[in-house]
C-alpha positions as CSV (number, residue, x, y, z in Angstrom):
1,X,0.0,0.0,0.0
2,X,1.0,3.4,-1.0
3,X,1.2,4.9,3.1
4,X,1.3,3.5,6.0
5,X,-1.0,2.9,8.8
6,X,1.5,4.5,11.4
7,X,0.7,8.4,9.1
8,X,-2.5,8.9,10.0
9,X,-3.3,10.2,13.3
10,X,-6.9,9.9,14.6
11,X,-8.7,13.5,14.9
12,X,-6.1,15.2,12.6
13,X,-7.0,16.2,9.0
14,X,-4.9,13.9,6.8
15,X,-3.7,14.5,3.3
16,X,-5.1,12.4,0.2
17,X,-4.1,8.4,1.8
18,X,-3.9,6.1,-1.5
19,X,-4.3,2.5,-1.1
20,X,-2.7,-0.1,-3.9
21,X,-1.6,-3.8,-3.9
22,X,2.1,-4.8,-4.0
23,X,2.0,-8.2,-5.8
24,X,-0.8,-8.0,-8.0
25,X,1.1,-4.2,-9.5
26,X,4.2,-6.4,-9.9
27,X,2.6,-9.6,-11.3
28,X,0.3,-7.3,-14.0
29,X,3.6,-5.3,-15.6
30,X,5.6,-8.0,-15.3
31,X,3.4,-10.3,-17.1
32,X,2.5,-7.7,-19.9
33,X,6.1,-7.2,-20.9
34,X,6.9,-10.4,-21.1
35,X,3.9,-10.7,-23.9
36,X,4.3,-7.5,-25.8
37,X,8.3,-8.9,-25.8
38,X,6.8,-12.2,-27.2
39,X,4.3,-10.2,-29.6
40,X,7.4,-8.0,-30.9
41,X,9.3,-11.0,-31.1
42,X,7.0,-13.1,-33.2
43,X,6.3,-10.2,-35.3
44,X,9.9,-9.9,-36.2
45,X,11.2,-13.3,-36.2
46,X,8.1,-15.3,-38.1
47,X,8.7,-14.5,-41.8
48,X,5.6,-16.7,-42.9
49,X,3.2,-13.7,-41.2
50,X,2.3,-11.1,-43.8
51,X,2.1,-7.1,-43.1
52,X,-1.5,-8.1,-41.7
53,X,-0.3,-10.8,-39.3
54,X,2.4,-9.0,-38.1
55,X,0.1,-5.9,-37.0
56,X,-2.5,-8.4,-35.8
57,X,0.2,-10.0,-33.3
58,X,1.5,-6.8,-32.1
59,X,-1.8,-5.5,-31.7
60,X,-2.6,-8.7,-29.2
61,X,0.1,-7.7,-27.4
62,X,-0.9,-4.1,-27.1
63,X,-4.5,-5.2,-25.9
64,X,-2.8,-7.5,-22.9
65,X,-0.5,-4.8,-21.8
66,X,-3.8,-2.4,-21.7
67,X,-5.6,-5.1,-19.4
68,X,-2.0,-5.9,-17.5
69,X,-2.0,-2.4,-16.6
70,X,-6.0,-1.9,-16.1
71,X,-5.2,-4.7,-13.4
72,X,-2.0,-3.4,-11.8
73,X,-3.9,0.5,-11.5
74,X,-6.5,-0.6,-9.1
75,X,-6.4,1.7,-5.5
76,X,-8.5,3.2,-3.4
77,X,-7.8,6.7,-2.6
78,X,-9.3,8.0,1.5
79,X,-9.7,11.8,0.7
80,X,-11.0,14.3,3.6
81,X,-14.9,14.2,2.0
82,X,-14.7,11.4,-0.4
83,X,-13.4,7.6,-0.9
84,X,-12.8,7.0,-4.2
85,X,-12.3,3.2,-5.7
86,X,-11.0,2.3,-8.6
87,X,-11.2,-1.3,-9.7
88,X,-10.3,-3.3,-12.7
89,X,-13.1,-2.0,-15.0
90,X,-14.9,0.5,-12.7
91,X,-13.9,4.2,-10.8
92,X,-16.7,4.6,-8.1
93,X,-16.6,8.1,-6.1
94,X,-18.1,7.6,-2.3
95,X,-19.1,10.4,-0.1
96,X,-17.9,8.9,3.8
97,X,-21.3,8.7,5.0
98,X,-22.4,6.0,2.1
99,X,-19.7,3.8,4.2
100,X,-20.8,2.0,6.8
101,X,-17.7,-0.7,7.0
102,X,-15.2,-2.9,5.5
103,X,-14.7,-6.6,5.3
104,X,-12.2,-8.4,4.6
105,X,-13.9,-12.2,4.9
106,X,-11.6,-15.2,5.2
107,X,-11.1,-17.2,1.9
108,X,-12.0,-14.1,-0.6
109,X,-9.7,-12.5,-2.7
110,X,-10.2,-9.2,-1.6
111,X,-12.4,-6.7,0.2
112,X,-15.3,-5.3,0.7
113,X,-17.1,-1.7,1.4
114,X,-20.6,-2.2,3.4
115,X,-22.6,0.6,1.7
116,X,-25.6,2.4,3.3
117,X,-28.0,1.7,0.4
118,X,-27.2,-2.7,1.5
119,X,-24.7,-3.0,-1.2
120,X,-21.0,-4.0,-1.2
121,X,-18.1,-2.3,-3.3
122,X,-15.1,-5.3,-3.7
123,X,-11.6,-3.4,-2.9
124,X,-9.6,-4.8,-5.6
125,X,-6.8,-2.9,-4.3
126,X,-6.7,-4.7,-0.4
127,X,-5.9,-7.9,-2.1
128,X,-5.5,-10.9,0.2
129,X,-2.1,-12.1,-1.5
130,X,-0.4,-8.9,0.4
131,X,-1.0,-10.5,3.2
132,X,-0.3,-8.7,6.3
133,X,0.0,-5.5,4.1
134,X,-3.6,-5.9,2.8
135,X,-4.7,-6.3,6.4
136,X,-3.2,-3.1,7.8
137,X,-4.6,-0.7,5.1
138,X,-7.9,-3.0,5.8
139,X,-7.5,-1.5,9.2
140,X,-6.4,2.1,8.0
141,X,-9.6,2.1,6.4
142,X,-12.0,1.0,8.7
143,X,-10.9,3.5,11.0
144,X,-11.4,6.2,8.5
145,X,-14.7,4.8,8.3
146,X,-15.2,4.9,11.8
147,X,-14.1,8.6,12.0
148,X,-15.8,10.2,8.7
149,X,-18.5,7.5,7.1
150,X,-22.3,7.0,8.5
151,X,-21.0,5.1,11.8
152,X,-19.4,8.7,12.9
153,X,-23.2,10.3,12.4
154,X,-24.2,8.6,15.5
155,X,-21.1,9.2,17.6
């Protein structure tokens, strides 16, 4: 995750907190330069492939390293009025008071956002795979939520 737990101080304004996974940011990149290198390679080195082929393959690639990186920009950014998430496909902007909690239940991949309308919001960014990581900024975040979203109404 982008800060630490140990910046943010309970009753003191904090700056813009961004929340990202590790592995996931590593895997995504890593995986979509080793197929655009493929892609480039096969374009160049396969003379059977036409002009056609050729622009076809390194097109593939091109599409692989948009979704590696779609995947690898995931993050959920704590602002002073808002929580914004950005998953794979989606951005969603929350004012604190639509958050009522987090969970991070045992065996899923990732997190969740309880909503005030019943619905959940999966954090792609607090991805189990960081392990103890993903669990602090889990905890970073429920206490924001504690201090700005609809629990801190009734406090």
């Amino acid at each position: 995750m982008s800060t630490p737990a140990a910046q943010h101080r309970p009753g003191e304004e904090p700056a813009t907190i961004v929340l990202r996974p590790r592995a996931v940011r590593f895997a995504a990149y890593f995986s979509g330069a080793v197929v655009m290198a493929g892609m480039i390679a096969g374009a160049v080195m396969i003379t059977s492939f036409q002009l056609g082929g050729r622009i076809a393959l390194l097109g593939v690639g091109v599409l692989v390293m948009v979704f590696c990186h779609l995947q690898a920009s995931v993050a959920v950014t704590a602002r002073p009025r808002e929580l914004v998430v950005r998953n794979l496909m989606r951005t969603r902007t929350l004012e604190w008071p639509e958050v009522i909690g987090i969970s991070f239940p045992m065996g899923d991949p990732w997190a969740h956002l309880d909503l005030a309308d019943g619905s959940t919001l999966p954090l792609q960014a607090l991805q189990r795979y960081d392990g103890d990581r993903a669990i602090a900024a889990a905890h970073l975040l429920r206490d924001l939520v504690r201090e700005r979203g609809e629990a801190a109404d009734g406090l």
